[in-house]
N, C-alpha and C positions, 0 to 999 in steps of 0.2 A: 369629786375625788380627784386627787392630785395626781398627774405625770410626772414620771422623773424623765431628766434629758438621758437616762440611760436606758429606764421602760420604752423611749420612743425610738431610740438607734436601735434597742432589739426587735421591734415590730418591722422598723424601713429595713431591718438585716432579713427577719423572715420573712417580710413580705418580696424583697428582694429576691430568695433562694424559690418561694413559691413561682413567682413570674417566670428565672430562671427553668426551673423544674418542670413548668408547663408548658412554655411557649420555647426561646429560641433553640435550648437546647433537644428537644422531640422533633425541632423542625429539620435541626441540623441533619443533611444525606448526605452520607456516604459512598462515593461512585467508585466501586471497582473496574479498573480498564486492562483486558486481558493483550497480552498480542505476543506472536512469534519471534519478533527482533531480539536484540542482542540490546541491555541495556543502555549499549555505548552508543546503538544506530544512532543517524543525524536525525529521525524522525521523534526515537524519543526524548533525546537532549535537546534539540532544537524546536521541535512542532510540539509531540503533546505535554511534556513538562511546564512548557510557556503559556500551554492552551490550559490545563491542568488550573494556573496559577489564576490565568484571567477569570477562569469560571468561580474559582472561589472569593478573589476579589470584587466580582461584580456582582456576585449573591452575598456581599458582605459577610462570609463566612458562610450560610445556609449548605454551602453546597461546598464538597470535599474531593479531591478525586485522588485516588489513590493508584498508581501505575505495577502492573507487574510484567515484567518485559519474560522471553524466554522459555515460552510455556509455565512459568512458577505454581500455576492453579493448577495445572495437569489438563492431561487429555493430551491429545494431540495436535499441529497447528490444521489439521484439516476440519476440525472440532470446532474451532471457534467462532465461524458463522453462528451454529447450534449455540453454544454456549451464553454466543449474545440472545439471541432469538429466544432459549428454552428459560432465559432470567437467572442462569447458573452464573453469570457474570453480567455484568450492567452495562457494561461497553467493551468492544471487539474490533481491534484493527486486522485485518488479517485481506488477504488475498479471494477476489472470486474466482479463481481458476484451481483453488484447494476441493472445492467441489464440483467438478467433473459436470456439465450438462445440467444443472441446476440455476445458472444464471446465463443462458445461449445466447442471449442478445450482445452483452458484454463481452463475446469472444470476439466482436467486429478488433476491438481495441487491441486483442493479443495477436492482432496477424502482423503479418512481417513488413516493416517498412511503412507503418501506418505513423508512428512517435515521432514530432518534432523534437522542444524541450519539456522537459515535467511540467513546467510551469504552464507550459499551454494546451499538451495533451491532459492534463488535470484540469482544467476549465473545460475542456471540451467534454472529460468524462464524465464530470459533474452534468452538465447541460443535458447529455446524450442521456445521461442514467435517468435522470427526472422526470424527460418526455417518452424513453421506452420501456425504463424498469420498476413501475412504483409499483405494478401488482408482484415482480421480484421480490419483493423487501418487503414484502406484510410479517408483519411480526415485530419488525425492528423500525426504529426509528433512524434514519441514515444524516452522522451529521456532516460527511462529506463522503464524497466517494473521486477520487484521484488515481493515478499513476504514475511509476518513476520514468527517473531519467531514462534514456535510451539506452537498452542493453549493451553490453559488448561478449565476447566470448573467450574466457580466459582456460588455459591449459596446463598442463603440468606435461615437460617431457618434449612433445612433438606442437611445434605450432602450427597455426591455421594461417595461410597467404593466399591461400585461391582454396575456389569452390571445391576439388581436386581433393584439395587436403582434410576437408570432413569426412568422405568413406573411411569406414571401418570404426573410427572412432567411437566410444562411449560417451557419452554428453548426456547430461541432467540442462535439461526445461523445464520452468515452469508453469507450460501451460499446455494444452491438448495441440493448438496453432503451432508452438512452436516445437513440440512435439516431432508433429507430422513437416514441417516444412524442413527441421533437421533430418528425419527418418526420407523427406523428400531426396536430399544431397546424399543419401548415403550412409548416415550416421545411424548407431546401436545406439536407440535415445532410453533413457532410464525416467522416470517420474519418481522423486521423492522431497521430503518435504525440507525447505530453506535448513532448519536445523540438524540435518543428516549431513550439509554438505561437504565439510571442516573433515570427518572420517575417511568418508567414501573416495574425495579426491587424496587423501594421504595415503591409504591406503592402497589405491590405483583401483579401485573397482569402478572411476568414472575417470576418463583423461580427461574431462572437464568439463565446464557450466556455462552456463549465460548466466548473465548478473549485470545489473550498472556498480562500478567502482565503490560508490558510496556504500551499500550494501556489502561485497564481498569483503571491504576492507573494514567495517564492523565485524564480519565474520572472523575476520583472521584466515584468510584463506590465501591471499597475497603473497603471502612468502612462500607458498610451497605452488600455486598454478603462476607461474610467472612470465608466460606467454601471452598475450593481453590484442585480441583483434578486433580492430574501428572499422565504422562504416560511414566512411568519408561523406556528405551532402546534406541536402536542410530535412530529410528524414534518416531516421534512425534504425535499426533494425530490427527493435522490437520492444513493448512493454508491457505491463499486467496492471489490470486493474484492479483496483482495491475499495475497502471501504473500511472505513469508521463509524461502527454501527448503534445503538444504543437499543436496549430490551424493551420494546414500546409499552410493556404493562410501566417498565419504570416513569419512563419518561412521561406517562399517563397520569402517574401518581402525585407526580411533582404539581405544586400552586402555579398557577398561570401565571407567576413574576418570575417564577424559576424555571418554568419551560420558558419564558424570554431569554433566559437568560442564556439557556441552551443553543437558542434558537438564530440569538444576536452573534453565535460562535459555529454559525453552522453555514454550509451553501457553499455559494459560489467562492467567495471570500476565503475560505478555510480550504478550497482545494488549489486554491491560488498559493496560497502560505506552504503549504505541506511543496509543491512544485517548486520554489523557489527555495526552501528546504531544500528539496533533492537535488535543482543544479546545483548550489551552491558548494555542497560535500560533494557531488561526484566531480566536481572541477579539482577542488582540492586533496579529496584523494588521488587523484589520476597526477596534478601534479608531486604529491609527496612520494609517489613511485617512480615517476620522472626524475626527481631530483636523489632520488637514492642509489641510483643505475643500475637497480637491484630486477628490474621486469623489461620484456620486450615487447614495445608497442608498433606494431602494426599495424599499418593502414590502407585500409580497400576503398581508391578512389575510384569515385561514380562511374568512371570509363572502364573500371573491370567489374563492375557487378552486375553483367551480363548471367551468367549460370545464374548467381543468386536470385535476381530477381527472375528467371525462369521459373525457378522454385518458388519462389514466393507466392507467382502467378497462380501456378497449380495449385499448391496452398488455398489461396482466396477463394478458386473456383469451387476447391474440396468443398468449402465452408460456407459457401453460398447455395450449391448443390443441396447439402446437409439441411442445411437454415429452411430452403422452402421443402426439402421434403416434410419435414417438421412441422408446417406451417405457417413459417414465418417468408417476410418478405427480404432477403437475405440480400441480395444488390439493394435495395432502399438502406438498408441497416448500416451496409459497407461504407457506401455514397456518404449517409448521414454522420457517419463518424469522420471519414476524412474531409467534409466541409468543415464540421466543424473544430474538427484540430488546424485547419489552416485559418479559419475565422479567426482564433484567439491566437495562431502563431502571428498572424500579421497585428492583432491589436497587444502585442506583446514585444514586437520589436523595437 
């Protein structure tokens, strides 16, 4: 029996749409990435939209990831550990100090005066978190875990110039560390979450926050707290550790070419990139507030951070105190984190 060249283009067209139908298109995932920023943060235009891209390129399309900055899934940002973890979403950038006492080891990193720059307290968080937090993180697959640039403390109304000038104040922390070592100086500390902050300081139910530049000026918070105070030396005053987590049933599910592919975008590497991410924006925000004459920056050099690091001191001890009541060994955990934030500060210079 005879073919025609048309009988045979409609068999290579259906047997085409069948391969299609079976194979790449059923393999193609979808990764939803939830997180609390602000679409415009440097983390997601600059880190995961870039990371976003590499992972679909080098899954040759396989592998998709889709970004919703802002809370857009819902729930709230204290939620989204869970969210990664319970498979409600596929990946979760969000902060461990959103959950209070549920990741204790990690609180070494939010004490005061521990942060060089992002770039090298993010290697270092990486490192610390792998050798003390992996029973932490059962649930999720961690494809980095990082922190930002060094805090600073910004105002609306009354600036901050000496330790003096935090009594009485209202100030949002985000973290239990810096909580207490605020509440240490004197301060009325409030805990709420990143996305409240835009209201509360407009409104004056907070004279103000800790934040690095990068982040508050995502926020839009800039123009209304315009007091803005440094902490002059090669440590900074404070920062939070985070992670980028993946739902380990997902990451289970995926062929072993696409967990490489994961995997090749994971570690130490990726908390390195996200750090250089965050000096890069918080230099540039801090200078486009500079150049606008629009904020006033203050600066507390080393020879007057006397009070503060008094407080700071108390602080550590509170948390080290805490740590071995708890069980854990709390000056080892201290120690271990500021070795190794000064290890990657000096292989970083």
């Amino acid at each position: 029996m005879m073919t025609t060249k048309h009988t045979l283009a409609g068999l290579a067209l259906l047997s085409g749409i069948t391969l299609a139908g079976t194979g790449q298109a059923q393999d193609t995932v979808t990764l939803r990435l939830h997180h609390f920023g602000a679409p415009t943060t440097p983390v997601q235009t600059q880190y995961l939209e870039p990371w976003a891209k590499r992972i679909e390129e080098q899954s040759d399309g396989a592998i998709k990831v889709e970004i919703f900055p802002a809370m857009q899934l819902g729930g709230s940002a204290n939620s989204l550990y869970d969210q990664a973890k319970d498979g409600v979403v596929d990946i979760a950038w969000t902060l461990l100090s959103y959950t209070p006492n549920r990741f204790p080891e990690s609180e070494a990193f939010d004490l005061p005066f521990m942060p060089t720059t992002g770039e090298a307290t993010s290697m270092a968080a990486q490192e610390f978190a792998m050798e003390h937090m992996q029973d932490d993180f059962e649930g999720v697959h961690p494809i980095a875990v990082f922190a930002h640039t060094p805090g600073k403390i910004h105002t609306k109304g009354v600036a901050i110039e000496s330790a003096d000038d935090v009594q009485g104040l209202t100030l949002r922390a985000p973290s239990k560390a810096m909580n207490r070592f605020l509440a240490n100086l004197g301060a009325q500390v409030v805990g709420m979450p990143f996305p409240q902050i835009p209201e509360a300081i407009s409104r004056g139910v907070i004279d103000g926050f800790s934040l690095p530049f990068e982040s508050a000026s995502a926020l839009g918070v800039l123009d209304v707290a315009q007091n803005h105070t440094f902490f002059d030396g090669k440590h900074g005053l404070y920062t939070a550790m985070m992670v980028l987590a993946m739902n380990q049933d997902k990451y289970e599910s995926l062929s072993p070419e696409l967990q490489k592919v994961i995997d090749d975008n994971a570690g130490l590497q990726e908390a390195q990139r996200i750090g250089q991410v965050m000096d890069t924006a918080e230099q540039a925000a801090i200078d486009d507030i500079a150049a606008s004459g629009e904020g006033r920056m203050i600066h507390i050099a080393e020879a007057s951070q006397e009070q503060w690091k008094t407080a700071a001191d108390e602080t550590i001890q509170q948390w080290i105190d805490d740590m071995n009541a708890a069980g854990f060994e709390g000056q080892n955990l201290y120690d271990d984190a500021g070795q190794l934030v000064d290890k990657y500060t000096k292989q970083t210079q």
